[in-house]
MIDOSE-1310 file (N, C-alpha, C; in nm, 2 decimals, decimal comma, always signed):
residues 84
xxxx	+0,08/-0,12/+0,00/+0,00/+0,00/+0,00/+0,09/+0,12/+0,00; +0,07/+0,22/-0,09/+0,20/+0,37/-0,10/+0,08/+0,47/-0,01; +0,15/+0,51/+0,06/+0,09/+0,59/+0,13/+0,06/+0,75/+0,10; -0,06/+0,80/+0,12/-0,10/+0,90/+0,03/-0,04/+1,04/+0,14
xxxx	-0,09/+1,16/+0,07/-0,04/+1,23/+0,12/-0,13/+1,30/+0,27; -0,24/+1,24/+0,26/-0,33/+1,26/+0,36/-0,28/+1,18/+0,46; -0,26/+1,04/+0,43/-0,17/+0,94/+0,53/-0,06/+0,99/+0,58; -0,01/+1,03/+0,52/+0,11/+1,06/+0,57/+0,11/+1,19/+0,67
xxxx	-0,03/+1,31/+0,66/-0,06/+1,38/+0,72/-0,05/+1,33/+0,88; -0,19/+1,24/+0,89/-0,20/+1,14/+0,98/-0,11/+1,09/+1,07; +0,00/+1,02/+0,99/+0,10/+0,95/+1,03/+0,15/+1,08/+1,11; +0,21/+1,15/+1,06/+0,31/+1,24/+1,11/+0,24/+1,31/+1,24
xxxx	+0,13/+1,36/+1,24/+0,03/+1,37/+1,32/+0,06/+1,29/+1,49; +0,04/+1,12/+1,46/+0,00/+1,09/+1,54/+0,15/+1,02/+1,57; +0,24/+1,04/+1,54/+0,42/+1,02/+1,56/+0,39/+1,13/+1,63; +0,42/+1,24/+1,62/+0,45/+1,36/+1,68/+0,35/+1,38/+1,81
xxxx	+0,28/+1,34/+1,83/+0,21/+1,36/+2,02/+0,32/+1,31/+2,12; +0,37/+1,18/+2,09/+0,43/+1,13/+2,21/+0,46/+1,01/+2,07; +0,65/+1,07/+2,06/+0,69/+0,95/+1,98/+0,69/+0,82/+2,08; +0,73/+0,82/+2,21/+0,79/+0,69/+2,29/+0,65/+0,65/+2,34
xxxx	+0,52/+0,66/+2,33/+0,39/+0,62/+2,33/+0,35/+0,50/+2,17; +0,39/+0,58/+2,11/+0,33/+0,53/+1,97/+0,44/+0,42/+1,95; +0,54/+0,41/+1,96/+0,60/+0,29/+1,92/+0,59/+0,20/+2,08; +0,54/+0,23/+2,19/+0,53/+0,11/+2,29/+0,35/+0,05/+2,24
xxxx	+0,27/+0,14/+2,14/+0,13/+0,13/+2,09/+0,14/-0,04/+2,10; +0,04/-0,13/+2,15/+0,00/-0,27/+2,12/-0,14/-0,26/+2,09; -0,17/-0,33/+2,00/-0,36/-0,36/+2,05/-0,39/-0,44/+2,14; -0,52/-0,41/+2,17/-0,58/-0,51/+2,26/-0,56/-0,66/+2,27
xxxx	-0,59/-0,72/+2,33/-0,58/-0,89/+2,29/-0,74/-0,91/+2,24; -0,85/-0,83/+2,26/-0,94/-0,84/+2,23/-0,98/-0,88/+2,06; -0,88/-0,71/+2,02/-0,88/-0,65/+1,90/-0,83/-0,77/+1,78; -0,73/-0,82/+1,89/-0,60/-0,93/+1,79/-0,66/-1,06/+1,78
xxxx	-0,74/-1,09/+1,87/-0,82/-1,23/+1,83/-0,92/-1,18/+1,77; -1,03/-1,09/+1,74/-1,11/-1,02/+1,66/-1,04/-1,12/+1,50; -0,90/-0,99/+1,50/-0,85/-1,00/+1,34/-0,84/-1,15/+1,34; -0,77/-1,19/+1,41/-0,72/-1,30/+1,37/-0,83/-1,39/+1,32
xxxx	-0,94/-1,38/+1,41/-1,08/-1,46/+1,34/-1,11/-1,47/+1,16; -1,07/-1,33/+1,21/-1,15/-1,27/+1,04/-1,02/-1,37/+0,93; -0,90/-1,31/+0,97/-0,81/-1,35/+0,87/-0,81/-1,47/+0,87; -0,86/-1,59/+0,94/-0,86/-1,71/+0,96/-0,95/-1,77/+0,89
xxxx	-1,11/-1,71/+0,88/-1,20/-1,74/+0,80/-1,19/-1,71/+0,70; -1,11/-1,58/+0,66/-1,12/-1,53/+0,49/-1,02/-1,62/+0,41; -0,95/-1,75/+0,46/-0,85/-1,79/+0,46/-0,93/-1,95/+0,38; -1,08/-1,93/+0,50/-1,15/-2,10/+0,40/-1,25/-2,08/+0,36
xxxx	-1,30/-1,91/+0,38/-1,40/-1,92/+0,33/-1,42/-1,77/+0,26; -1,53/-1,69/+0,17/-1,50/-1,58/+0,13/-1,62/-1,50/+0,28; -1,58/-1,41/+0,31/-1,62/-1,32/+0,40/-1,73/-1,22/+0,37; -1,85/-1,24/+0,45/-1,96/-1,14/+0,40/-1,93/-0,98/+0,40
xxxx	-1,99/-0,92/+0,37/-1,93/-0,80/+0,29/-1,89/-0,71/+0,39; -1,94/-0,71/+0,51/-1,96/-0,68/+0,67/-1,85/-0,69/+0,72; -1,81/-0,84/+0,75/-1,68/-0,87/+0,82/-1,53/-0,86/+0,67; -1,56/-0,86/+0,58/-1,44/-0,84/+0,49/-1,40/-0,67/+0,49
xxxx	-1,53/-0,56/+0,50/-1,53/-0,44/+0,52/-1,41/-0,43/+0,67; -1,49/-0,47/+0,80/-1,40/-0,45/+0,89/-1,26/-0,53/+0,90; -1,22/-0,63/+0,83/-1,08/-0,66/+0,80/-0,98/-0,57/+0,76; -1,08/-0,53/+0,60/-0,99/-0,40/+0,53/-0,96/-0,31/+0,61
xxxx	-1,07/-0,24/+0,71/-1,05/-0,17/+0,80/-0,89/-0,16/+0,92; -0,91/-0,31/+0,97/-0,83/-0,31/+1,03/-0,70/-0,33/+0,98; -0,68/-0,38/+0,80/-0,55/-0,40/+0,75/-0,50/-0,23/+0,74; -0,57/-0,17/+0,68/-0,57/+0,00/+0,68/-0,49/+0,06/+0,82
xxxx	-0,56/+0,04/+0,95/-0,51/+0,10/+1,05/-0,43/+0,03/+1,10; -0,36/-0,07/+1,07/-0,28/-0,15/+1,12/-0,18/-0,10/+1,03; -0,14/-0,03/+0,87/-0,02/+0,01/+0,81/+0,00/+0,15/+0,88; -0,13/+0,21/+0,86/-0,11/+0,36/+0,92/+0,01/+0,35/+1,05
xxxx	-0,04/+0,25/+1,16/-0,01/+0,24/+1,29/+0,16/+0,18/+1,27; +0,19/+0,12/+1,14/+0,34/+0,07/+1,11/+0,42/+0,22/+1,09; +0,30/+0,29/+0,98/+0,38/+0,42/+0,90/+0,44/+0,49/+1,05; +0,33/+0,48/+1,15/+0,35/+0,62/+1,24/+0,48/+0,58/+1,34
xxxx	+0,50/+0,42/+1,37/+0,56/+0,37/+1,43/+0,73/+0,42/+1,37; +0,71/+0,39/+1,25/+0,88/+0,44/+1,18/+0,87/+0,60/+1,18; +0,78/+0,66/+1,19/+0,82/+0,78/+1,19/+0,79/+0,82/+1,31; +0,81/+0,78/+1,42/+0,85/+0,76/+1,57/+0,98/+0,80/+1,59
xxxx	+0,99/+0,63/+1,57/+1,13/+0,61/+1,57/+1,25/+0,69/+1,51; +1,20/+0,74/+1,35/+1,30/+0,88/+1,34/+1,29/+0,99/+1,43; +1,25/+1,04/+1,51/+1,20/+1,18/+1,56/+1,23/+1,12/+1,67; +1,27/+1,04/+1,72/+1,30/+0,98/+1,83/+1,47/+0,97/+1,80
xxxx	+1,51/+0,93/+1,70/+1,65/+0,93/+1,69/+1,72/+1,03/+1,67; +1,63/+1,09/+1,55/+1,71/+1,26/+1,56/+1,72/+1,34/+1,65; +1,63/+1,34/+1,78/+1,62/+1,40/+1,89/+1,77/+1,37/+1,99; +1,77/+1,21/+1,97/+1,94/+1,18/+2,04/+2,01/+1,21/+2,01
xxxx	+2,04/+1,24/+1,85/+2,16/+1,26/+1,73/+2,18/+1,45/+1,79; +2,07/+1,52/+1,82/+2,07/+1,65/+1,88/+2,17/+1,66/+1,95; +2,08/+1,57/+2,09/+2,14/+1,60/+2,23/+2,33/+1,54/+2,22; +2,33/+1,46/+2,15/+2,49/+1,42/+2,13/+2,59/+1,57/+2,07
């Protein structure tokens, strides 16, 4: 997925509140057995339009949540690279 420039708005957005929050970010266990259902069944069977909607959903906020994580991690490192 290339990420758009709205995304990247986003991303940068939600890096920049609290980089060392966003990269300690986990989901729920709730959330993770949720997906994992879904991806499990789209796997034997094709998914009603409902639960394949909320998969895409969660594949979507799950890259965003990768994007924002590396751009953490930069702004997190350039900030050491400063103080050195």
């Amino acid at each position: 997925m290339i990420a758009t420039t709205a995304m990247e708005e986003i991303v940068n957005f939600i890096a920049n509140q609290n980089p060392a929050q966003v990269l300690e970010f986990k989901a729920s266990a709730s959330t993770k057995k949720r997906v994992f259902k879904l991806i499990n069944k789209s796997k034997t069977k094709q998914l009603p339009k409902k639960e394949q909607a909320e998969l895409d959903s969660y594949l979507v906020l799950e890259h965003l949540m990768r994007l924002a994580k590396i751009r953490a991690y930069q702004i997190l490192t350039l900030k050491l690279k400063k103080i050195e």
